[in-house]
C-alpha positions in Angstrom: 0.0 0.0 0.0 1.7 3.3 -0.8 1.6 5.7 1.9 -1.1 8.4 0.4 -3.4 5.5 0.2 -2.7 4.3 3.6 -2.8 8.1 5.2 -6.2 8.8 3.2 -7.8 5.7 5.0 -6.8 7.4 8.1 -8.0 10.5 7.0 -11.4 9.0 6.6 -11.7 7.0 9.3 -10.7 10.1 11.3 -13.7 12.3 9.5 -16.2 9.5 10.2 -15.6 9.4 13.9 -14.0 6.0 14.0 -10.4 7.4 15.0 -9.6 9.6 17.5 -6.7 11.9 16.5 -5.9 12.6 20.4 -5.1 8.6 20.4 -3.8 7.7 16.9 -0.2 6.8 16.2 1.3 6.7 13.1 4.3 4.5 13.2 7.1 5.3 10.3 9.3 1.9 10.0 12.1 1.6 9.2 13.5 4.6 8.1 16.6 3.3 6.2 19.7 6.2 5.6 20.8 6.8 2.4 17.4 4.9 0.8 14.2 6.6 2.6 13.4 9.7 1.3 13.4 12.9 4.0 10.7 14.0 1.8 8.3 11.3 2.4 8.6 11.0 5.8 7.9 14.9 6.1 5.0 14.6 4.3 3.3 11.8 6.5 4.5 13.8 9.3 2.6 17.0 7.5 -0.3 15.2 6.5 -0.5 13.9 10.2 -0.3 17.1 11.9 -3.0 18.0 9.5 -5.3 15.5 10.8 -4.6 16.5 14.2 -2.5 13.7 15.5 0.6 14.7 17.3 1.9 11.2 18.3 4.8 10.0 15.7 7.2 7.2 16.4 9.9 6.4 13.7 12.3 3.8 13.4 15.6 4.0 12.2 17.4 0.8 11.0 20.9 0.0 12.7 24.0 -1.0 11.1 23.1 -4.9 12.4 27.0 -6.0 11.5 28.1 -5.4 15.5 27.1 -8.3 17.7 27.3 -12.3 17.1 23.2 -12.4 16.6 23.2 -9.6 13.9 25.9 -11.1 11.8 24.4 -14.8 11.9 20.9 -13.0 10.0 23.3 -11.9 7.4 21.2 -8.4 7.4 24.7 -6.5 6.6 25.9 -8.6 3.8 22.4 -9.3 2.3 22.4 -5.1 2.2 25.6 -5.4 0.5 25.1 -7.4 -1.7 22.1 -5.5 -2.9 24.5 -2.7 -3.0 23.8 -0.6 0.2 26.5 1.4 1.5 27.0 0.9 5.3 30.1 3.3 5.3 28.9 6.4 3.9 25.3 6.5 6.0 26.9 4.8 9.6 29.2 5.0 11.9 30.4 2.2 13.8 27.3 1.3 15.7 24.7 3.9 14.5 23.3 5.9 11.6 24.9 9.5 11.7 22.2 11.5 12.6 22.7 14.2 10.2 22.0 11.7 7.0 18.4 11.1 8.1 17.1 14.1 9.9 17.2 17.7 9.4 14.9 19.6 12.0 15.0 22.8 11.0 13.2 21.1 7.7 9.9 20.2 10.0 9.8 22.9 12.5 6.8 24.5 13.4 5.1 22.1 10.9 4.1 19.4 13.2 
């Protein structure tokens, strides 16, 4: 489901008094450096704010190739593979923030 059809049945369901914006989450995951687009996840957070809900969680995807667990799944080299590039969006054990959010970009917005 792409996301305007997904925040449109929200929407609705908002208008017909079946959601509560006061009690809604909207949940962005995973939010994937280098690949998600700032631009999308400002507009749900827009379109959100909008609708009156304030409550946003957002997931950020680690760099998975620290611990014996993570390496085991093979998320890392399965990204690789598919040509993801774990140096230029992380550091050693997290995303650098400055690659996946700008707040001056949504300020006073939501």
């Amino acid at each position: 489901m792409k996301m305007d059809d997904l925040m449109d049945r929200i929407e609705k369901f908002i208008k017909d008094g079946k959601l509560k914006p006061q009690t809604t989450t909207i949940r962005i995951d995973h939010i994937i450096p280098g690949v998600t687009k700032m631009e999308d996840v400002a507009h749900i957070m827009e379109r959100a704010a909008k609708m009156g809900i304030r409550s946003i969680k957002v997931s950020i995807m680690d760099s998975y190739g620290y611990d014996e667990e993570s390496k085991k799944r093979g998320v890392m080299d399965n990204m690789q593979r598919l040509g993801y590039n774990f140096d230029a969006y992380y550091d050693k054990y997290q995303a650098k923030a400055t690659t996946y959010y700008n707040y001056g970009s949504l300020k006073g917005k939501v």
